[in-house]
N, C-alpha and C positions, 0 to 999 in steps of 0.2 A: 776124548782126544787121544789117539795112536799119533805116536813116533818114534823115531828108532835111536838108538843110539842113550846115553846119558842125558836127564832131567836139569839142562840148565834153564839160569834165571828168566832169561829170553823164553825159554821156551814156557817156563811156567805163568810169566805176564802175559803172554798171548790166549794162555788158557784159564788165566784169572779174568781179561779180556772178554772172553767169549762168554766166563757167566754171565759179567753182567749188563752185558747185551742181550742176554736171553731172556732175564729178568723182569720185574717190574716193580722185584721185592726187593729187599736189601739181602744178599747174600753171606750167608758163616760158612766158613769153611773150616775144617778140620784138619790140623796137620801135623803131618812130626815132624820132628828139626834137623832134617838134611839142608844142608847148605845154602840151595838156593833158594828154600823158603822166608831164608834169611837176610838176602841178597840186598844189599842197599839200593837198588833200581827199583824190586817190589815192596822192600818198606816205606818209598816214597811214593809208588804211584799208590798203594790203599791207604796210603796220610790222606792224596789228593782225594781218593776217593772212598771216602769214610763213611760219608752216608750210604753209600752203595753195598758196600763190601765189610767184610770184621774175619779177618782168620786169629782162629784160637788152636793155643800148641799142647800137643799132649807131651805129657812128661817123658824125659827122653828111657830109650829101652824096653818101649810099653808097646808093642805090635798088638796086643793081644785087645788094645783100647782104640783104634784105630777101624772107624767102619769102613776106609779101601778094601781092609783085608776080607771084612766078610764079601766086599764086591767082588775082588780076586777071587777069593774061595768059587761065587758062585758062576763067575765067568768061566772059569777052569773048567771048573765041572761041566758045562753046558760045549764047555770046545773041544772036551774028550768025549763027549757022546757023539762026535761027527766024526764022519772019516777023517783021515791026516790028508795035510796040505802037500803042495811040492812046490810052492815059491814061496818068499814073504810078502810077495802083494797079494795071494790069496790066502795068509795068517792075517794081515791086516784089514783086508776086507772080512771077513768071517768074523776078528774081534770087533769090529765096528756093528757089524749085524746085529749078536749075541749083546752089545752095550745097549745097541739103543733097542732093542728087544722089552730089556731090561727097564732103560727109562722112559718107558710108555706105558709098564706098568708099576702105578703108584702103589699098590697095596706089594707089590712084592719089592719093590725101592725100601716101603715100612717095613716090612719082614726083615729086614735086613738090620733095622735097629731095635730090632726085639731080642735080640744075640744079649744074654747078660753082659757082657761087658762093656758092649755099647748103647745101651738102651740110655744111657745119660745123655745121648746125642736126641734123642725122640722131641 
């Protein structure tokens, strides 16, 4: 999910939403403790919806335990080997490309928790 601006609660229940609509499984989620992951609107709706969903929080000040980062890392990487934009709707199309690039392939989704410091997530 691309959007612009600051990660509030609203925007992160829409995108807790979408997992588990995508789903079939029961989705974990991984996350560090910025504010809205904290949000009393998403600790009620993943109370409601428990069987569905379980986010688990990494200890705070630990970036380095966090598998986003390896997905940043390897989105980065992939969005400077292309030419540079000249709007934000085509930065946000191009990140949307390179993501789901990425989630269509599962063996390089695993590679990504092969990174020792997150291989606890595997």
């Amino acid at each position: 999910m691309v959007f612009e601006g600051a990660l509030t609660a609203s925007i992160f229940l829409v995108f807790l939403k979408r997992l588990i609509e995508s789903s079939n499984r029961p989705v974990f989620v991984v996350l560090d403790n910025i504010r809205p992951h904290h949000a009393r609107i998403v600790t009620n709706w993943v109370k409601q919806h428990s069987g569905k969903i379980r986010l688990f929080f990494l200890p705070a000040y630990a970036p380095e335990l966090n598998p986003d980062e390896c997905f940043n890392n390897l989105l980065k990487g992939r969005l400077r080997s292309k030419p540079a934009v000249d709007s934000r709707q085509a930065l946000a199309r191009r990140v949307r490309s390179a993501a789901r690039t990425v989630q269509r392939s599962p063996q390089l989704v695993r590679s990504l928790f092969r990174e020792a410091n997150v291989s606890y997530a595997a």
